[in-house]
C-alpha positions as CSV (number, residue, x, y, z in Angstrom):
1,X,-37.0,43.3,73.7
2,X,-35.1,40.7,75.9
3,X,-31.6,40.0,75.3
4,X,-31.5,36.8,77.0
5,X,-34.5,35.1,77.9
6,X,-34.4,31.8,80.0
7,X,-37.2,29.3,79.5
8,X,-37.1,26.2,81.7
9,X,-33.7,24.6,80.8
10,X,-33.1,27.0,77.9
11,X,-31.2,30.1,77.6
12,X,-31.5,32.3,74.1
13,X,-29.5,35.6,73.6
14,X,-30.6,38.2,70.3
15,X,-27.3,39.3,70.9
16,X,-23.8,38.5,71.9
17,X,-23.3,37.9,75.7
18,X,-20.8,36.9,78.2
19,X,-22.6,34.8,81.4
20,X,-20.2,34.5,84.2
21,X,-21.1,31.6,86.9
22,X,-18.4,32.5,88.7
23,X,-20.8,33.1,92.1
24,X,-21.2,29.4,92.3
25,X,-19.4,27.5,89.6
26,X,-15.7,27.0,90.8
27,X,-18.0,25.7,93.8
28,X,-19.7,23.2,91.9
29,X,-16.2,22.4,90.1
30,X,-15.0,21.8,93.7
31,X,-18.0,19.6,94.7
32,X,-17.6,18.0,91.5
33,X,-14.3,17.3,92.0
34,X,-14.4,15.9,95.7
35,X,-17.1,13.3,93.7
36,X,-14.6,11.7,91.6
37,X,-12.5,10.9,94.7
38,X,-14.9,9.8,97.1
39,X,-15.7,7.5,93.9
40,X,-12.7,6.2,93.6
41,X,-12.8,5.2,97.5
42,X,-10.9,8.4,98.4
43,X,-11.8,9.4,101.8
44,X,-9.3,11.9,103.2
45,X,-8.5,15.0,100.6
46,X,-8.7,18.9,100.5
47,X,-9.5,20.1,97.3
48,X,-8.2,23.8,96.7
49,X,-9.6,25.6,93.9
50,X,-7.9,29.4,94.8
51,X,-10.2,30.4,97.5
52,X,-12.8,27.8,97.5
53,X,-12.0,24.4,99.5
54,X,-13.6,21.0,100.3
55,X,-12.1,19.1,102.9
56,X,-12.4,15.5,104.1
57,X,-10.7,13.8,106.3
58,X,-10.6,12.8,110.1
59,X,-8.5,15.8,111.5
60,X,-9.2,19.6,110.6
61,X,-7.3,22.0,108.4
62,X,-6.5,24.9,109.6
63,X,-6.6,27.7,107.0
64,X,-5.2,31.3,107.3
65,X,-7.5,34.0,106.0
66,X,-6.3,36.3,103.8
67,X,-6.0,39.8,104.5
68,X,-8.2,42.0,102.3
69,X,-5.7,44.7,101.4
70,X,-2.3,42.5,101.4
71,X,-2.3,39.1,99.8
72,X,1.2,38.0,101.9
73,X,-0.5,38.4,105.7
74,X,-3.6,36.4,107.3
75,X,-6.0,38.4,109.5
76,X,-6.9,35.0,111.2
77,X,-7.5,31.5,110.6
78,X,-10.1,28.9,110.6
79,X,-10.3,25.1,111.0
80,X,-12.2,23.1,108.4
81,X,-13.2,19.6,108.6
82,X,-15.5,17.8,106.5
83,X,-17.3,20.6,104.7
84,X,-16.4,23.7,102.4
85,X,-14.8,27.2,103.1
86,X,-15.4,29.8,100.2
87,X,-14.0,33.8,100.1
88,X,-14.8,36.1,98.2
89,X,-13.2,39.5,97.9
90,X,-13.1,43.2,96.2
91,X,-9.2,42.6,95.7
92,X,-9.5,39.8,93.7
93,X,-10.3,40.4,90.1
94,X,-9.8,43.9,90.3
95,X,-8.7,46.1,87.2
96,X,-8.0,49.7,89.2
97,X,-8.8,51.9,92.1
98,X,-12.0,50.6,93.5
99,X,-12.8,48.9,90.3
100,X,-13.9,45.0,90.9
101,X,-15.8,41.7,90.2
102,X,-18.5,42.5,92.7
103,X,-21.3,44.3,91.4
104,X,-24.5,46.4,92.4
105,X,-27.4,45.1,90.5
106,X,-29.2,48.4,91.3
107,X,-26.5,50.5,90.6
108,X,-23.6,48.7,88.5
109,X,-21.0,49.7,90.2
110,X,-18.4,47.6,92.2
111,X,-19.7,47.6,95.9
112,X,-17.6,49.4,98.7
113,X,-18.8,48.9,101.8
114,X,-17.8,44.8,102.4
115,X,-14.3,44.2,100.7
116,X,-14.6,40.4,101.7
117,X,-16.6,37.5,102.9
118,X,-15.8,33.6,103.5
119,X,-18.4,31.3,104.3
120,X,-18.4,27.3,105.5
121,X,-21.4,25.0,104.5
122,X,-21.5,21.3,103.5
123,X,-20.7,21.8,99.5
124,X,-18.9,24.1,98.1
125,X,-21.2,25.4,95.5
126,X,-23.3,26.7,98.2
127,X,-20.7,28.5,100.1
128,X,-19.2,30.0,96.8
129,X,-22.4,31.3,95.8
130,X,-23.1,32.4,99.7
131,X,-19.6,34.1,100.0
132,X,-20.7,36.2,96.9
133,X,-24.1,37.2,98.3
134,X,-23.1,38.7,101.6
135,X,-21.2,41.5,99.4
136,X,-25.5,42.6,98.8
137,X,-27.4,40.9,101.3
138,X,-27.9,41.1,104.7
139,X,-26.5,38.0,106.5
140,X,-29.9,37.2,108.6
141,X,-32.0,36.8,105.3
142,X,-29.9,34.3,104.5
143,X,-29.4,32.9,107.2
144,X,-33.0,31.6,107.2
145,X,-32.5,30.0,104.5
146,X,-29.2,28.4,104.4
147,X,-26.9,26.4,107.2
148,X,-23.8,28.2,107.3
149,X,-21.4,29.9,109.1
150,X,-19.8,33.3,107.6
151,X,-17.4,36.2,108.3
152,X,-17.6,39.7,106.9
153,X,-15.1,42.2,106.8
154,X,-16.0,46.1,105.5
155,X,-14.0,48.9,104.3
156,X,-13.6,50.6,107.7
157,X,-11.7,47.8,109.1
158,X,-14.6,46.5,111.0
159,X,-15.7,42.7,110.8
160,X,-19.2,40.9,111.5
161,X,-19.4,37.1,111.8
162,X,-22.0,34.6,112.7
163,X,-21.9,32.7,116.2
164,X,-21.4,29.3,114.0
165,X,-18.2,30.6,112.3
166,X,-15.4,29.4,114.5
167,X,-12.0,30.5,114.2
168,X,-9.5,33.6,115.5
169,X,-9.1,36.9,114.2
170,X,-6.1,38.5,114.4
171,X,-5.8,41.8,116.4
């Protein structure tokens, strides 16, 4: 028997359950968010929810990327303007030694090979629940997909990025 079964609109649980949205909801917070003030006839704003930005606004941001292993340095920086920049990384939410929020469905356990990911795109729900994906799938299949720019960076020090993701790594 099911657990949780999802029917339409509905969810149902048998049994107690926890269901984290955190793959796209501070996103759709942020988009929400960036609603209210182009509502109220707000036109230039950056809305920061820890990771996951909106921006608007006639001249770019720039905005230092944090370093995987050590919160206090940048390994590069980005420019945003008009859209939304979303990371997502294995040292965030993390509770021990290779122990974090970013799971193998096929295995359970945290995944070690990317330890983090930022993606831009035109809300932020998208690139918040894009950032998240790239930790399990492979960039191109989402690529045909989506429109967005992304970075990667793996355990071994190494980083991928797509050729619409424009900003400078640091050596």
């Amino acid at each position: 028997e099911d657990a949780l079964v999802w029917n339409g609109t509905e969810i149902s649980a048998s049994v107690p359950v926890v269901l984290d949205i955190g793959a796209a909801g501070k996103g759709q917070l942020v988009d929400l968010l960036a609603s209210v003030l182009r509502g109220a006839g707000t036109t230039e704003f950056l809305v920061d929810a820890s990771g996951d930005m909106l921006h608007s606004g006639a001249e770019p941001l720039g905005v230092g990327l944090e370093h995987p292993y050590d919160p206090t340095q940048a390994i590069g920086v980005v420019e945003l303007h008009d859209g939304a920049l979303c990371a997502s990384a294995a040292n965030r939410r993390a509770w021990g030694d290779g122990l974090h929020h970013v799971l193998d469905g096929a295995t359970g356990f945290p995944i070690e090979t990317v330890v983090a990911t930022w993606t831009m795109a035109t809300t932020a729900m998208e690139a918040d629940a894009l950032a998240t994906a790239l930790f399990m799938v492979d960039p191109k299949v989402l690529e045909r997909e989506f429109e967005f720019s992304w970075l990667m960076v793996y355990s071994d020090g190494h980083a991928a990025y797509s050729a619409g993701f424009e900003g400078t790594l640091f050596s």
